[in-house]
N, C-alpha and C positions, 0 to 999 in steps of 0.2 A: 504493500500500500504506500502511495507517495504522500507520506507524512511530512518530510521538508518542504514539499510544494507549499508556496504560498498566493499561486497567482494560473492562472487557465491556462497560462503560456508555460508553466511547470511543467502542468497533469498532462498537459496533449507530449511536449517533448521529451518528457520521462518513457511514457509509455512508448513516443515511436523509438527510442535509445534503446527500451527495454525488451521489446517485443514489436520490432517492424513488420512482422509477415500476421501475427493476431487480429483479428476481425476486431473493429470495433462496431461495425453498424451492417444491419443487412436490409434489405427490403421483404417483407411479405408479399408484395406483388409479384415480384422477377428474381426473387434468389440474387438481386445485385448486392456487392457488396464494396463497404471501405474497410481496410484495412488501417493497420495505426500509423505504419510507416506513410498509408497514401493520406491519411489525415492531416499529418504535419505539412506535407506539403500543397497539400487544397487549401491549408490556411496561410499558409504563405500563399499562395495564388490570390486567396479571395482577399488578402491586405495588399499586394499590388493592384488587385483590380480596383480597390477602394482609393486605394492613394491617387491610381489614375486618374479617375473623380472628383481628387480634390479634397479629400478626407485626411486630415491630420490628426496626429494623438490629441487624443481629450475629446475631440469630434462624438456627437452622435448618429448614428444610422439606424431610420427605421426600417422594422422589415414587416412586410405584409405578405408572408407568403405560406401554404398551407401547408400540411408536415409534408414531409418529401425528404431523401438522401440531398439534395438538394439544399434543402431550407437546412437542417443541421450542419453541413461548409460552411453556411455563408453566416450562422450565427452566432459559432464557435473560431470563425476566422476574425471576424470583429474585434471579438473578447481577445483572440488572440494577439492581436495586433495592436491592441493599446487604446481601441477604441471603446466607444460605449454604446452596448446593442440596443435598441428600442424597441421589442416584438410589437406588434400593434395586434391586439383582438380584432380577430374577421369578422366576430358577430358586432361588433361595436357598432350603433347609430350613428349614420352620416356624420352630424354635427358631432359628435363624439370623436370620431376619428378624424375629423378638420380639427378638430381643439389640439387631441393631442400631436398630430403632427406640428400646428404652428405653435403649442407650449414646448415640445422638447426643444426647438433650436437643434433640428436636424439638419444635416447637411447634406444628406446625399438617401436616401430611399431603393431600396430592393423591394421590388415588387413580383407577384405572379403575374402572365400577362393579361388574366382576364382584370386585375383590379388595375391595368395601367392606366386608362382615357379616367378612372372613377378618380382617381390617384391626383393626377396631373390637374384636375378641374378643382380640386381640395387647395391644392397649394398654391394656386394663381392672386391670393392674396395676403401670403405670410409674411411679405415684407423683407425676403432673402432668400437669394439665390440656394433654390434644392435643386439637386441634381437627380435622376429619376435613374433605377438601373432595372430594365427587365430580366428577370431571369427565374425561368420554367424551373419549378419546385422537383422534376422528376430529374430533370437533365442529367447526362452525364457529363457533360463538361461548362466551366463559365462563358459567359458569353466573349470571352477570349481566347484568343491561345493560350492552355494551359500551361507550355513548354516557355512561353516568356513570359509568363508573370511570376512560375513556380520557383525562378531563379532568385527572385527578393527574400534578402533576411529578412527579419525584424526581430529588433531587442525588444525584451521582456517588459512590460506593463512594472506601475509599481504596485505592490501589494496594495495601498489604499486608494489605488486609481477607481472612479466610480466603471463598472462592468455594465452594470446592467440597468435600463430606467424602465421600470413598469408598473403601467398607471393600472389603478384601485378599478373595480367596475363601475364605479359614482353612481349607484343606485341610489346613493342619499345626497347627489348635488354634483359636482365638478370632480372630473376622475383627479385623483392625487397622482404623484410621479415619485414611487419610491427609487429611490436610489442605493442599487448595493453594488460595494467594491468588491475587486478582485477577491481579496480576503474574506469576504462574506461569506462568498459561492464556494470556496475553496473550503474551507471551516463545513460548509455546511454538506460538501459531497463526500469528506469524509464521514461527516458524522453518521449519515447514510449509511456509508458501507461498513460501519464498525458495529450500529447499529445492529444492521440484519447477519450480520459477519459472509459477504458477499466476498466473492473470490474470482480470479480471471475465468473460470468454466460458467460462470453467472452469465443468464440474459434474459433480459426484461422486455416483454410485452410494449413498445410505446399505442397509446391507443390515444392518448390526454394530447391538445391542441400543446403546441410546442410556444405558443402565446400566453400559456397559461403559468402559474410560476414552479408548479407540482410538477409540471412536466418537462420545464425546463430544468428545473433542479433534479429529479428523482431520475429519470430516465435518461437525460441527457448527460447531464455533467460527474451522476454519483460513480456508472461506468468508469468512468477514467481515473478514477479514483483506487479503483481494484484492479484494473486492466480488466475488465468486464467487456461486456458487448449489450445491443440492446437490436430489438425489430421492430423497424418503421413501419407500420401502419401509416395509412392515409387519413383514416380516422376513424372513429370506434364502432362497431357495427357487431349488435348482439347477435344476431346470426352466422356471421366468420370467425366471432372472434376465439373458438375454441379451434379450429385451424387451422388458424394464424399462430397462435401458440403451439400448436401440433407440429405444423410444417416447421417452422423455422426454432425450433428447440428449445423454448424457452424455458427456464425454471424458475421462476417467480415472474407475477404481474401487476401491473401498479394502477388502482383505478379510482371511481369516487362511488360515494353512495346511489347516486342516479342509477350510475352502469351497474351497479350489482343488482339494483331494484328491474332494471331490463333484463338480467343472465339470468335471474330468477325464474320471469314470466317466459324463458327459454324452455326448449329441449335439453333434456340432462344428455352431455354429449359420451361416447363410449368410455369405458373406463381409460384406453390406452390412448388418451388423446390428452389426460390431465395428470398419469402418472407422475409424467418429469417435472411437474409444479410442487416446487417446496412450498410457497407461501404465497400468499394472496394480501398483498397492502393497501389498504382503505385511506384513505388522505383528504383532507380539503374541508369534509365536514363531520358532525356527528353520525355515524352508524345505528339506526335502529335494530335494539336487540334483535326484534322478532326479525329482520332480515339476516343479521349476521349468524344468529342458529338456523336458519333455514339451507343459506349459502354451505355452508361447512357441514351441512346433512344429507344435501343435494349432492354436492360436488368432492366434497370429502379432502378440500381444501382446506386447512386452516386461514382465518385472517388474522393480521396483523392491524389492528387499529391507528392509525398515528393519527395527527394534527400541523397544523402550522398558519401561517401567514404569510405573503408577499412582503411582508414588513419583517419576518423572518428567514428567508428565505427560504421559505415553504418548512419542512419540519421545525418543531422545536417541543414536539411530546410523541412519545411511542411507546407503545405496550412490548414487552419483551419476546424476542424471537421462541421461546420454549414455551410452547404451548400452554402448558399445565400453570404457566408464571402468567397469561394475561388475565386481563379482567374486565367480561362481558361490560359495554357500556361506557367504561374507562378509554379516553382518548391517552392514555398510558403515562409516563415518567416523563419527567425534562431529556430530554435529550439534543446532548451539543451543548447544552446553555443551562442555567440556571429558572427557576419559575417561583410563582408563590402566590398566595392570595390577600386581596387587602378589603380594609373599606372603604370609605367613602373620602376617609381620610388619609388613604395610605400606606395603613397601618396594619402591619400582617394579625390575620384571623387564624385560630384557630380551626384543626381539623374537622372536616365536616360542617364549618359554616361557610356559607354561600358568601360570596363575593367575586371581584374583578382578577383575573387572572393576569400577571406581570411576567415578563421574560425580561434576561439579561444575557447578551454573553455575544461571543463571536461573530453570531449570523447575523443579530440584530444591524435594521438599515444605516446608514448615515442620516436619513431624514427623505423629505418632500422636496421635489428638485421645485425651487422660486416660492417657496409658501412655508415661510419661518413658522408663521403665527401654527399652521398645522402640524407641523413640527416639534414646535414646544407645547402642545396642547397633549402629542401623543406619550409624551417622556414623564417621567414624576421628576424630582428634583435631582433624586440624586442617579436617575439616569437611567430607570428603568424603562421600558416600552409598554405602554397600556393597549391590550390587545383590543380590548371593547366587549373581550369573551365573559360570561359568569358564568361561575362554577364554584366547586370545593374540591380539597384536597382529603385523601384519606388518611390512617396513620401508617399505610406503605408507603406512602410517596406517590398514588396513582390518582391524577388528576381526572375530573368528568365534569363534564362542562353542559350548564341548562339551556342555554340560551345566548342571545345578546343583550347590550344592557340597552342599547336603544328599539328594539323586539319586545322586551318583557311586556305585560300584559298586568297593569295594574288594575286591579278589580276592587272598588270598594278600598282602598287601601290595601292592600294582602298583595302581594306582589306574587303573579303565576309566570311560571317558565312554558310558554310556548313547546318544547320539546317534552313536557310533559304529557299533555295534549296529545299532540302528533303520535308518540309509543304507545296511546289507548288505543287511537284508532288504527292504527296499524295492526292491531293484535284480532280485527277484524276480519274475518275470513274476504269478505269483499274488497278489501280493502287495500290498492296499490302503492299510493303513498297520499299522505296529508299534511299540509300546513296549518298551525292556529295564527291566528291572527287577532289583535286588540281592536274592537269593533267600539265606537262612540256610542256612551248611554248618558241617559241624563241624572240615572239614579245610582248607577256605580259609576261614572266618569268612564270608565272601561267595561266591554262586556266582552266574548270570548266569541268570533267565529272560526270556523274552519271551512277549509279547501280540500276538497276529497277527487281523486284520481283515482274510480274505481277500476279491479282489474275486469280485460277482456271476457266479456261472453257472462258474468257473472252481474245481475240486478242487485237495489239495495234501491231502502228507499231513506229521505230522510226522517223520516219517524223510527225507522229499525236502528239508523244511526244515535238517534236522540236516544232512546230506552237504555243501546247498548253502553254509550258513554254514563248516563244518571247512575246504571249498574256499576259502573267501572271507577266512576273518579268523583261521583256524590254531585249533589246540583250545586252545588257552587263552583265545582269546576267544570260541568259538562256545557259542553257550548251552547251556547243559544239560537245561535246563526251558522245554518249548513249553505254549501255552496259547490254543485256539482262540475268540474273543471275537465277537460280535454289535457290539461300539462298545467306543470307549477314553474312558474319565470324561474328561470337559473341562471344565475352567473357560469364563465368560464369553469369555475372551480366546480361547478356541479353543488353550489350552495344553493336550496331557496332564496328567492328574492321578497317576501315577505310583505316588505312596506308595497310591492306592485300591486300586490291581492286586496290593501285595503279597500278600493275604490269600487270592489266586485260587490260592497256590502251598505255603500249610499244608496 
């Protein structure tokens, strides 16, 4: 494991030093592959293609382009080269992705070519010259000669050079632009792979938008860390995606709770197509019990539960790779970093009372790129990161988290966790997934609805729903307002979008 590494231009040069002829990447569609040694030098290519451009160290480039052999050159060439990547979200709204193109103070853009004409009418008013680069997410080569660009060195990044800028989904107003350096990412792909105790014979499933930070982190960079390998997917698809894991060897897979709530309503696929899977890693959001004994009953996978933030670089809690050691429910231990719970004031709580969940330590961002005030808002004083998560800690050290603190669901005064909610009705036979949501009353200030996603082929009405929750979680907590939905807004991460749903219930 490249523990000296301190910077992306380490991990890639180590491993090509160390192992030139080992796969790092392969494709699910065409058995194409990079190896480590062709890795180093596609990022030396894609850092003369950039310089060509006009991209200097410190420079940021965004990229819009969907996973692809492709799309991982050119955003591990970046990093490599000193620059700072900007994956841009494809699902992003229009004006979402004008914003953040004209906030990052990009200089130069990689695009796929169906987003170019979309691309190029975005930027006609940033106020500085961007430079637009086409280049097909599948290709095999840049849109250069590879034989004169692959000639350029480039010296190493400095450990706190900013790597990566990737803006929040601004479900609740203006995306933010987290900012993490070299060292972040580096910090954090080990921690990954010590984590799950991953080895160069490792390869991970990528199925997760590589725009996303779980997928840029977990899948993409934690590999190079162990001299691993990983299979590109185009994107996630619950009916190949046992496969895809089949064909191209993987042994462990990295996903969110969405996708395991789709594998579910899947075909259990034959035993010898999941043997070579050690483990299954849930990331991004909470895991509902009843899906995670389902999963691992069906499939006879275990899951690994973790956690993290963008403002983390994606992990910073995981449940322990031995089985017999996790704990249903439990989004797991600090890991990589430091954690703990406070009040209102700060001030660490006690185990088993609810509060704000704090991280410290390596992975943690630098901050908001141009937005101080959001910045110091996120930090406590003496330096900690306020996730915005609630939860408690138990007396293992195994953190579970209720909600969010701007989600919770005040009723009457009595403050209800949302995720409360959601694992009753889940425990529903009909029932595919659900959100609760805090609904305006005039006599509790808050009253409780939910969003229900019933599964395929199976009825329910909302009166079965009402009896079953009054049964389950007593009338003060059972919702009062059902709401039958076709899908629940998601972010990137595969989190509910929550505050969307309010409006389902004016």
């Amino acid at each position: 494991m490249s523990a000296s590494a301190s910077t992306v231009h380490d991990l890639i040069g180590q491993q090509a030093e160390r192992q030139p002829l080992a796969v790092f990447a392969v494709s699910t569609q065409d058995d194409r592959r990079i190896s480590y040694g062709e890795l180093a030098r596609d990022c030396r290519a894609v850092a003369a293609l950039l310089a060509s451009h006009g991209a200097r160290p410190g420079d940021t480039v965004s990229v819009i382009m969907p996973n692809g052999l492709q799309t991982l050159r050119v955003l591990l060439g970046t990093m490599y080269s000193g620059l700072c990547v900007n994956p841009v979200n494809l699902l992003s709204q229009p004006e979402q992705m004008r914003y953040v193109l004209a906030h990052s103070d990009c200089r130069v853009v990689c695009v796929a070519p169906e987003w170019e004409q979309r691309v190029s009418g975005m930027l006609t008013d940033v106020g500085r010259p961007v430079e637009i680069i086409v280049i097909d997410p599948d290709a095999a080569t840049l849109p250069m000669q590879a034989d004169t660009l692959s000639s350029v060195d480039t010296p190493a990044p400095a450990a706190n050079a900013v790597a990566l800028l990737m803006y929040t989904s601004g479900t609740t107003g203006t995306p933010k632009g987290v900012m993490l350096t070299q060292q972040n990412l580096v910090a954090n792909a080990l921690a990954v792979s010590r984590e799950h105790k991953l080895r160069p014979e490792d390869r991970v499933l990528a199925v997760l938008p590589l725009y996303h930070i779980n997928a840029f982190m977990v899948t993409m960079l934690a590999p190079l860390a162990h001299g691993g390998s990983l299979a590109m997917a185009p994107r996630f698809s619950s009916s190949q995606f046992w496969e895809q894991a089949a064909q191209t060897q993987c042994s462990w897979i990295n996903v969110v709770p969405t996708m395991i709530s789709y594998l579910l309503e899947g075909e259990q696929p034959p035993r010898e197509k999941t043997l070579m899977i050690r483990f299954c890693r849930s990331a991004s959001a909470a895991l509902p019990p009843e899906h995670h004994r389902a999963f691992e009953e069906k499939f006879g996978i275990g899951i690994i539960e973790t956690m993290g933030l963008t403002e983390t670089a994606a992990p910073a809690f995981s449940n322990p790779l031995t089985p017999s050691k996790r704990k249903l429910g439990a989004v797991g231990r600090a890991s990589g970093c430091e954690a703990k719970v406070v009040d209102s004031a700060f001030q660490e709580v006690a185990d088993g009372v609810t509060g704000e969940l704090l991280v410290f330590g390596p992975n943690v961002m630098q901050g908001y790129y141009k937005n101080e005030a959001a910045t110091r808002a996120s930090f406590t004083p003496e330096g900690w990161l306020r996730t915005g998560d609630l939860g408690h800690r138990d007396a293992d050290g195994f953190f579970f988290v209720t909600g969010r603190i701007k989600e919770l669901i005040i009723k009457g005064g009595e403050n209800i966790a949302p995720r409360e909610i959601d694992e009753t009705l889940l425990q529903h036979p009909a029932v595919r997934e659900a959100a609760a949501v805090g609904v305006p009353d005039r006599h509790y200030g808050q009253d409780i609805g939910a969003c229900i996603v019933l599964r395929e082929g199976i009825a329910c009405t909302e009166d079965e729903l009402r009896e079953f929750c009054l049964r389950k979680l007593g009338r003060y907590k059972a919702p009062a307002h059902y709401r039958f939905v076709d899908d629940l807004p998601k972010g990137p991460s595969g989190k509910v979008q929550r505050l969307k749903l309010t409006p389902l219930f004016e």
